[in-house]
C-alpha positions in Angstrom: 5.7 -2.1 12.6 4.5 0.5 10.1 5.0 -1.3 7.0 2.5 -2.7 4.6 3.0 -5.5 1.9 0.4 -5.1 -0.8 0.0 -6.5 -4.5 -2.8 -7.0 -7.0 -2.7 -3.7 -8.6 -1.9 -3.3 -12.1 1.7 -3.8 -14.1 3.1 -0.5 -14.0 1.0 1.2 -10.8 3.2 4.1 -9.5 4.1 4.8 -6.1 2.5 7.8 -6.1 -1.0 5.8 -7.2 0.1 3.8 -4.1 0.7 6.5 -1.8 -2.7 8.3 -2.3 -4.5 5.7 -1.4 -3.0 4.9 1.4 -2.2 8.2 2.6 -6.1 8.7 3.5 -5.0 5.7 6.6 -2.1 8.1 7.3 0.7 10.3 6.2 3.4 7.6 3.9 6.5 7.8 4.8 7.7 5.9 2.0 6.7 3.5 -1.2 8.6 1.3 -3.1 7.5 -1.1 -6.1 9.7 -3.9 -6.7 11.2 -2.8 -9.6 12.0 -6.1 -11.7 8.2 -7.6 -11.9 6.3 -4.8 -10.0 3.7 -7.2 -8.4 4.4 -5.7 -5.4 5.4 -2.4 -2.9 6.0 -2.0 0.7 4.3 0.8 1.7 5.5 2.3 5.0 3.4 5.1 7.1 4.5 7.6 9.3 2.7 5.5 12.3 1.7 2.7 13.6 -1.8 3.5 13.8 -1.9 4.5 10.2 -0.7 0.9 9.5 -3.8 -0.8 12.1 -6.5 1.7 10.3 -5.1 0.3 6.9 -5.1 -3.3 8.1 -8.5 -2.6 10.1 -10.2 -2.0 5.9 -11.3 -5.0 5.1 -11.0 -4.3 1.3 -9.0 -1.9 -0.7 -8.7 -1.4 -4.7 -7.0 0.6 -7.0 -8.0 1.1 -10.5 -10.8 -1.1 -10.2 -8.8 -4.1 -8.5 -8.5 -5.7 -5.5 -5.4 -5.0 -3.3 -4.1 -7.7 -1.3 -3.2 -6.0 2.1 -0.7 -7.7 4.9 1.8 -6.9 7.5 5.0 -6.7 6.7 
């Protein structure tokens, strides 16, 4: 209920990269990248509501591209 599935940031995006960003939705509990492609991370935030405000953006980039933002 807190977690986020996101991809469609560059090859080789750290956590932290991750984590910043979201971390203006809410304190981040945790990231992790899939570490054999990294295509994607689950981003989890300390709340709930952290995780609605993130879902509520209807578009979110990193380094110039477009994130892909779901529920996980």
């Amino acid at each position: 209920r807190r977690s986020l599935f996101v991809s469609g940031f560059a090859r080789g995006a750290s956590g932290q990269e991750l984590a910043e960003h979201f971390g203006t939705y809410g304190e981040v509990a945790s990231v992790v990248v899939d570490k054999e492609k990294g295509v994607y991370a689950i981003v989890e935030l300390q709340d709930a509501a952290g995780r609605e405000r993130a879902l509520a953006e209807p578009q979110h980039s990193l380094a110039g591209r477009r994130l892909r933002v779901r529920p996980r």
